[in-house]
C-alpha positions in Angstrom: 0.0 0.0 0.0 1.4 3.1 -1.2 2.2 5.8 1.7 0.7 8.6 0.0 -2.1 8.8 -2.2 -1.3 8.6 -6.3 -0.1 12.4 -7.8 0.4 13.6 -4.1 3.7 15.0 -3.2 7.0 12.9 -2.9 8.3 14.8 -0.3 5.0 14.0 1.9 6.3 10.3 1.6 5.7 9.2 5.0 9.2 8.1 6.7 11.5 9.3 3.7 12.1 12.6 6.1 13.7 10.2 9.1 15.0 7.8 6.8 16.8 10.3 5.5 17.7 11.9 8.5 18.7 8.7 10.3 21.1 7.8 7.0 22.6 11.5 6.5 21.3 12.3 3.6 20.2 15.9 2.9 16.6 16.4 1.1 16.2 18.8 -1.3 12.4 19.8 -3.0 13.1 20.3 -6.5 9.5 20.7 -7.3 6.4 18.4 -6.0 7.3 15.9 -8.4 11.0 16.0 -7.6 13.6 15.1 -4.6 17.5 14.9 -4.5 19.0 13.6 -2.3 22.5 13.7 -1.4 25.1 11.2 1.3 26.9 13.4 3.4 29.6 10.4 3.5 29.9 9.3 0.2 28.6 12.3 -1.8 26.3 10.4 -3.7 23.2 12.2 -5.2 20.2 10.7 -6.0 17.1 12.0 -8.3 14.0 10.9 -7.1 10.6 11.8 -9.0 7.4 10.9 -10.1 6.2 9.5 -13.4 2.8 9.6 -14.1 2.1 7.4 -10.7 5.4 5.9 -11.0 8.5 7.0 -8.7 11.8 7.2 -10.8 15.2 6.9 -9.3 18.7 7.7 -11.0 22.0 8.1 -9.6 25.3 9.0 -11.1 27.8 6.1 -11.7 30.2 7.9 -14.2 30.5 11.4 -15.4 30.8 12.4 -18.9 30.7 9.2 -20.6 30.8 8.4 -24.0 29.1 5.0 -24.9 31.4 3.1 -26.6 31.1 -0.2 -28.0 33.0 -2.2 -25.0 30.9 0.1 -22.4 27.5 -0.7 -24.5 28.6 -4.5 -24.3 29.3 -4.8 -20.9 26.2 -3.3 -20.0 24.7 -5.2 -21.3 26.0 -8.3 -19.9 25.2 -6.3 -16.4 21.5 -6.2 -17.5 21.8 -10.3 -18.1 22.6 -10.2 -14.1 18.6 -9.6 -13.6 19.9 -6.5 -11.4 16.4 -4.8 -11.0 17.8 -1.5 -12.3 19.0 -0.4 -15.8 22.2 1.4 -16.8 21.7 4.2 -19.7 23.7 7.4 -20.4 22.5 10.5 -19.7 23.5 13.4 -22.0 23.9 15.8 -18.8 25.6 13.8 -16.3 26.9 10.6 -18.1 26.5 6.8 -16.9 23.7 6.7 -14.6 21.5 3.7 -12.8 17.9 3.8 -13.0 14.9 2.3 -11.3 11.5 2.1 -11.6 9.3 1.8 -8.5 5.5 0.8 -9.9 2.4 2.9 -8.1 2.0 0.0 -5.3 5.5 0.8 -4.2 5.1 4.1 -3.7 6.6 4.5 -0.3 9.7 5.9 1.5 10.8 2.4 2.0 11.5 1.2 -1.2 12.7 4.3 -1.9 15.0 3.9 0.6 16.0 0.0 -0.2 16.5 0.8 -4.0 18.9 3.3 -3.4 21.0 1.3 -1.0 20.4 -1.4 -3.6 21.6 0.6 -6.5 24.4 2.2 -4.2 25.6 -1.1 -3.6 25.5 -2.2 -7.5 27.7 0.9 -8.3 30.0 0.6 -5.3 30.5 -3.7 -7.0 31.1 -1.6 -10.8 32.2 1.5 -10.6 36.2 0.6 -11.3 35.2 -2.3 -13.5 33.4 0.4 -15.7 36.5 2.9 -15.4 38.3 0.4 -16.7 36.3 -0.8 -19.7 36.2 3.0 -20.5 39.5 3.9 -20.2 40.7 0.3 -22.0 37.4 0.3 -24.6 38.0 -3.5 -24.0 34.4 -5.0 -22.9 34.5 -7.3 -19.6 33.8 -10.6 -19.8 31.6 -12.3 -17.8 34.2 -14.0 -15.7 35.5 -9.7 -14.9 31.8 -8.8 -13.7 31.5 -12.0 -11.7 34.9 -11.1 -9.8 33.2 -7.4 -9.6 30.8 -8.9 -7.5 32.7 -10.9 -5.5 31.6 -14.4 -7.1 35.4 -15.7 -8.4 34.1 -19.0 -7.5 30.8 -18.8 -9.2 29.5 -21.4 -11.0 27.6 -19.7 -13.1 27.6 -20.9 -16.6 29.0 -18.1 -19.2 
């Protein structure tokens, strides 16, 4: 059940204000449709707004990207990982990682557990991505494993 009825304001998300607060992460109102916020530790931002009845969340992974072919390939082996988020490029601020949060999870807490998700998805891939970028050699899917700590998997590639 969504905390807050469909169209109303994110900000009037019950709980996002202490979650945010407990987590230290500043809030700042964009517009009714539109929250950043921002991790005093790590400096990570997060957009958070509405879409239709839909909540939308992007943060940065990489600035100023340009989506080469090794880049567009490893992505898309990330997507084959059944993440829950996607990975595009956003002509403003470069690589980001997007969610999706459907009108019956309109609440602060899955706000709240998709950005620690996603935080934790970038903090697994950020150098892996640096280095396909820098290398424009695509990472295998043996590279992306180790990126998430699964040397051992026994995953079949």
């Amino acid at each position: 059940m969504s905390d807050v009825p469909e169209g109303g304001f994110l900000a009037d998300l019950g709980g996002l204000d202490e979650w945010c607060s407990d987590n230290e992460f500043d809030v700042e109102e964009i517009d009714s449709s539109e929250l950043v916020l921002t991790d005093q530790d790590t400096g990570s931002v997060w957009s958070v707004f509405g879409v239709d009845d839909w909540i939308q969340i992007k943060g940065l992974v990489l600035e100023e990207v340009e989506p080469g072919a090794a880049l567009c390939i490893t992505l898309a082996r990330l997507h084959d990982r059944l993440l829950g988020c996607r990975f595009s490029v956003d002509a403003q601020h470069g690589l980001v990682i997007i969610v999706d949060l459907m009108p019956s999870c309109r609440s602060a807490a899955a706000i709240a557990e998709a950005i620690i998700q996603m935080q934790a998805i970038i903090d697994h891939t950020s150098d892996l991505l640096e280095d396909v970028v820098s290398s424009g050699v695509e990472a295998d899917d043996r590279k992306i494993d180790q990126a998430f700590g699964l040397e051992g998997s026994r995953r079949l590639h």
